[in-house]
BAVEX-81613 format. One record per residue (C-alpha): residue in three letters; x, y, z; residue number from 1. Coordinates in steps of 0.2 Angstrom, whole numbers, plus 5000, padded with zeros to 4 digits. Example, Ala and Ser with C-alpha at 12.3 -4.5 7.8 and 13.67 -1.06 7.14 Angstrom:
REM residues 2
{r ALA,{5062,4978,5039},1}
{r SER,{5068,4995,5036},2}
REM end
This chain:
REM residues 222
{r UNK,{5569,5586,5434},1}
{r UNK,{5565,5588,5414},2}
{r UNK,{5571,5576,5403},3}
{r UNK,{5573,5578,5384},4}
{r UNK,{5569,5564,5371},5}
{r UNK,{5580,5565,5356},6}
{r UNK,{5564,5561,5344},7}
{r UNK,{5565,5560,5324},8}
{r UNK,{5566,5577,5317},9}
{r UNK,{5549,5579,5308},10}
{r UNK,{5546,5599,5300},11}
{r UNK,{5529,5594,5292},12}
{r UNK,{5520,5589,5309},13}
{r UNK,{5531,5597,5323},14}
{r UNK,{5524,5595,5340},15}
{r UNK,{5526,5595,5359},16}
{r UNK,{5520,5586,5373},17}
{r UNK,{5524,5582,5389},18}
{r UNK,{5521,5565,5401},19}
{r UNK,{5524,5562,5417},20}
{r UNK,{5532,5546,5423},21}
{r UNK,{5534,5543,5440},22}
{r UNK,{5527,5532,5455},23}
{r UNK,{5525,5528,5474},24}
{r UNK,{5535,5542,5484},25}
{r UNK,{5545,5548,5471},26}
{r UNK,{5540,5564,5460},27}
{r UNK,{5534,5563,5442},28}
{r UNK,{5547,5563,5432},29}
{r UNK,{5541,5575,5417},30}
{r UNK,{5548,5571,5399},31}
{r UNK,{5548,5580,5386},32}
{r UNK,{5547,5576,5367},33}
{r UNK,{5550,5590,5354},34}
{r UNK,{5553,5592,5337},35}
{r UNK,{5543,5575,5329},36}
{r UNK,{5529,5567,5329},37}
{r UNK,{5520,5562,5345},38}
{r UNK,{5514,5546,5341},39}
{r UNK,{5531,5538,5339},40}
{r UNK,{5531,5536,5355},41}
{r UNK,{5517,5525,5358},42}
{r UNK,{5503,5521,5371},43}
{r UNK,{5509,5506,5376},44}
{r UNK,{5527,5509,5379},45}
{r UNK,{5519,5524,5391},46}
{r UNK,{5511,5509,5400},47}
{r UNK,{5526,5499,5404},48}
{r UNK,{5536,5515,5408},49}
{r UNK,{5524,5519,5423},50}
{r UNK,{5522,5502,5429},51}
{r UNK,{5542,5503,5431},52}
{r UNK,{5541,5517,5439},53}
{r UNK,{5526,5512,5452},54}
{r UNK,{5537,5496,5452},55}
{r UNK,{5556,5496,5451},56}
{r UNK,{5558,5479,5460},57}
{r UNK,{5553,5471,5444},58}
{r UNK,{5570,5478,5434},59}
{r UNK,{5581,5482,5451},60}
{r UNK,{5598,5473,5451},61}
{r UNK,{5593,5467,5433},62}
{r UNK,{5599,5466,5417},63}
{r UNK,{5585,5471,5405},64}
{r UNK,{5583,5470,5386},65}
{r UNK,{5570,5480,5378},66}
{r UNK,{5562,5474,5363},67}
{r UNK,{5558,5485,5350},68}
{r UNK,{5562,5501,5362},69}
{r UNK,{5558,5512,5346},70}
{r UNK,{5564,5529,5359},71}
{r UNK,{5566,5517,5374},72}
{r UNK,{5552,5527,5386},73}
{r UNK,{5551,5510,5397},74}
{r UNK,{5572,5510,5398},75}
{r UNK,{5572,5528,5404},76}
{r UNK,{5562,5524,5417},77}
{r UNK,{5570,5511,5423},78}
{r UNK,{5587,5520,5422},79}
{r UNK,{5577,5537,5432},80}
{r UNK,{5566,5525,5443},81}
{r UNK,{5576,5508,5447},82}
{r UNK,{5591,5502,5448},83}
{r UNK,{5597,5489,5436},84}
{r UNK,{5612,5482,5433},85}
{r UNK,{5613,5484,5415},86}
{r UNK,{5599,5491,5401},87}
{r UNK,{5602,5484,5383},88}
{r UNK,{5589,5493,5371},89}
{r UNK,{5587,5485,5355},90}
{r UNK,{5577,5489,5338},91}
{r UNK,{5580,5484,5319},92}
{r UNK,{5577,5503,5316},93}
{r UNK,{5597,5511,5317},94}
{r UNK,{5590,5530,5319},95}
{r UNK,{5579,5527,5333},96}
{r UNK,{5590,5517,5342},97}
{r UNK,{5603,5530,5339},98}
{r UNK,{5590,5544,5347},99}
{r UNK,{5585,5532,5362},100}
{r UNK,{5603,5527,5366},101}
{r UNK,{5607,5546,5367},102}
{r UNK,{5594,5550,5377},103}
{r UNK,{5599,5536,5392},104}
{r UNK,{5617,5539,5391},105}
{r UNK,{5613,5559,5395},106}
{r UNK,{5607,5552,5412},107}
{r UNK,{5622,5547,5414},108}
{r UNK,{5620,5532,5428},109}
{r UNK,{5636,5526,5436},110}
{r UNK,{5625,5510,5443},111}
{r UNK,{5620,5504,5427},112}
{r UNK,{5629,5501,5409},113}
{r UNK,{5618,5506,5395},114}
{r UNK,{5623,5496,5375},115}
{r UNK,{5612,5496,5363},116}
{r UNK,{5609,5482,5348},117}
{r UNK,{5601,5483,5333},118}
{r UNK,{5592,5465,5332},119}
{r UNK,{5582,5458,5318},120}
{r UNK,{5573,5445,5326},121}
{r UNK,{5573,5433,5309},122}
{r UNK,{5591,5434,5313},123}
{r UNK,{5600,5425,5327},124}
{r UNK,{5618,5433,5322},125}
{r UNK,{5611,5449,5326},126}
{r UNK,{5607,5445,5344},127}
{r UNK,{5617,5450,5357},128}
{r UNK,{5632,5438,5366},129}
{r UNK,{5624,5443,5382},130}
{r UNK,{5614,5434,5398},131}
{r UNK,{5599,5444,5402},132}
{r UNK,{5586,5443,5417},133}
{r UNK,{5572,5453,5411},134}
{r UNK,{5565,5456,5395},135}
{r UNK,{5553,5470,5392},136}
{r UNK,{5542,5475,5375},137}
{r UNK,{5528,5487,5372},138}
{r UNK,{5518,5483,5358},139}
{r UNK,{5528,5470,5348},140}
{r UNK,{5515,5458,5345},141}
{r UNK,{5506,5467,5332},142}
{r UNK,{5513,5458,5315},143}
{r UNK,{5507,5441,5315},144}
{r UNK,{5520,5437,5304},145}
{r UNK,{5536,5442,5318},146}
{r UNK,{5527,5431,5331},147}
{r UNK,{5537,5415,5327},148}
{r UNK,{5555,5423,5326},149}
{r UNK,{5550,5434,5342},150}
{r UNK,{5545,5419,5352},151}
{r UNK,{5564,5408,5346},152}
{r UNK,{5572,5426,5352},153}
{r UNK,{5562,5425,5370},154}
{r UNK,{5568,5406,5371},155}
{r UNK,{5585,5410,5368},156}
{r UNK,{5585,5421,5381},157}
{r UNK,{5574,5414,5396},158}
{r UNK,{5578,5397,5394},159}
{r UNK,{5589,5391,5410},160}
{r UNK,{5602,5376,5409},161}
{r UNK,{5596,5359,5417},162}
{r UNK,{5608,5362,5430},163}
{r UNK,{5603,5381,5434},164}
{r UNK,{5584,5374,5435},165}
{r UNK,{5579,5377,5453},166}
{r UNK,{5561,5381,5461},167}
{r UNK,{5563,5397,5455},168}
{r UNK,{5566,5398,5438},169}
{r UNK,{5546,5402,5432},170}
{r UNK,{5544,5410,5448},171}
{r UNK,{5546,5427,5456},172}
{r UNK,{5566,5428,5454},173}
{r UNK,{5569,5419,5437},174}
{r UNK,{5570,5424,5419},175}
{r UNK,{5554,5433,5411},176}
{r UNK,{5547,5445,5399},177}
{r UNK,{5535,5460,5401},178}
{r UNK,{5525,5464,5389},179}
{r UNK,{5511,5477,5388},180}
{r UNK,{5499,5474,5373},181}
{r UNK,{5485,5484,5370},182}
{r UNK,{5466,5474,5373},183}
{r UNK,{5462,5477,5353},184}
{r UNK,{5477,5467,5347},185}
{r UNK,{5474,5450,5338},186}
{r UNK,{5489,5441,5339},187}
{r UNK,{5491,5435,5359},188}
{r UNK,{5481,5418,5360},189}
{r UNK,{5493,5414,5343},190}
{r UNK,{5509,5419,5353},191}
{r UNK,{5503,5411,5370},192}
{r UNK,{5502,5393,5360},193}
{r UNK,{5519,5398,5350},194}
{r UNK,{5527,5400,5366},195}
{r UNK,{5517,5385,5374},196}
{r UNK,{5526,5374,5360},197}
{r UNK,{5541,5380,5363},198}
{r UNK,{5543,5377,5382},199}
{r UNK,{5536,5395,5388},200}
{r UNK,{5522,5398,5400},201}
{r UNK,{5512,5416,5397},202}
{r UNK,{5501,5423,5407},203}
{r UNK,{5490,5437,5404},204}
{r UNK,{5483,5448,5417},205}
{r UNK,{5473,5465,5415},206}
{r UNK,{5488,5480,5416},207}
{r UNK,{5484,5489,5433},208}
{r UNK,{5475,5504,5432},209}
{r UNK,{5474,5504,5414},210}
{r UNK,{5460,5497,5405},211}
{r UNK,{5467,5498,5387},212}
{r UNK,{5483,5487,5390},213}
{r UNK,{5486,5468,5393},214}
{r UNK,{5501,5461,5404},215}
{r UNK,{5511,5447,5397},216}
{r UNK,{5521,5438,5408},217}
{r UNK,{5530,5424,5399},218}
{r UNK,{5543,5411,5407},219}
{r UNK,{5552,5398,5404},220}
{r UNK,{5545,5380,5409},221}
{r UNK,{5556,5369,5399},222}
REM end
């Protein structure tokens, strides 16, 4: 099955290309992007698409927020590879969020809602009403500025409630964010203290069979 992702319309640099996203026993899933630049879709995000796909027990039965989805590769994956409950994809930038939302709501799912949000992360207003398991994000660390208001945002969202604290929560079953950063970014051993001071726990594991990208797993320890 071909999938087509509605990118910004670019008549300067118009390209093509084509990735396929796909794991374990399932066939690749080839996407398509057309008609824009094929850098907006970035490595990283690549990344966390595949190990979706290689892995959908990580968002199955989920709800998932993506951070900064830009065209929302790793949501599409986990709409065509897993099963979640619910994907919210968010970004502060309206037009690709308008592009990524189209492109998941033309899978048309009946398992899973799709919404979309568009968050500032300096603004808590902006942040949707909503309880999420699993947080995913592809490249978002590299402003050292945004590291504070991004760690409040993961806070807010993987922190449990004294009395939903159980041996779980910070273990396999409980709240957390993915992240995939790639090796030459700066900014992880400032946002691994940020998030120590507030309460979080990250941990940083080399991606599997990708040399260029980092995994961030980051939970809530109170």
């Amino acid at each position: 099955m071909e999938l087509n992702i509605l990118v910004p319309p670019d008549d300067v640099n118009r390209q093509r290309g084509e990735v396929v996203v796909g794991g374990g026993n399932t066939a690749g899933q080839t996407i398509t992007t057309e008609n824009g630049n094929g850098d907006v879709v970035w490595p990283s995000s690549f990344a966390l698409a595949k190990l979706i796909a290689h892995c959908p027990f990580l968002v199955n039965d989920k709800r998932v927020l993506e951070l900064g989805c830009g065209l929302g590769l790793p949501s599409l994956a986990a709409l065509l590879h897993a099963n979640p409950t619910h994907v919210a994809l968010s970004d502060h930038d309206t037009q690709v969020l308008s592009l990524a939302y189209k492109s998941s709501t033309q899978l048309n799912r009946a398992r899973a809602s799709v919404s979309r949000s568009t968050i500032e992360w300096t603004d808590e207003t902006t942040w949707p009403e909503q309880e999420f398991d699993i947080l995913i994000g592809s490249d978002i660390l590299y402003e050292r500025k945004s590291v504070p208001y991004l760690v409040r945002l993961l806070k807010h969202y993987l922190q449990e409630d004294d009395e939903d604290n159980d041996e779980d929560v910070g273990v396999k079953g409980g709240k957390r964010a993915l992240l995939v950063d790639p090796v030459g970014r700066p900014n992880r051993d400032v946002f691994t203290y940020a998030a120590f001071k507030e309460g979080m726990e990250v941990e940083e594991d080399p991606f599997p069979g990708m040399d260029d990208f980092i995994l961030l797993t980051v939970t809530w320890t109170g």
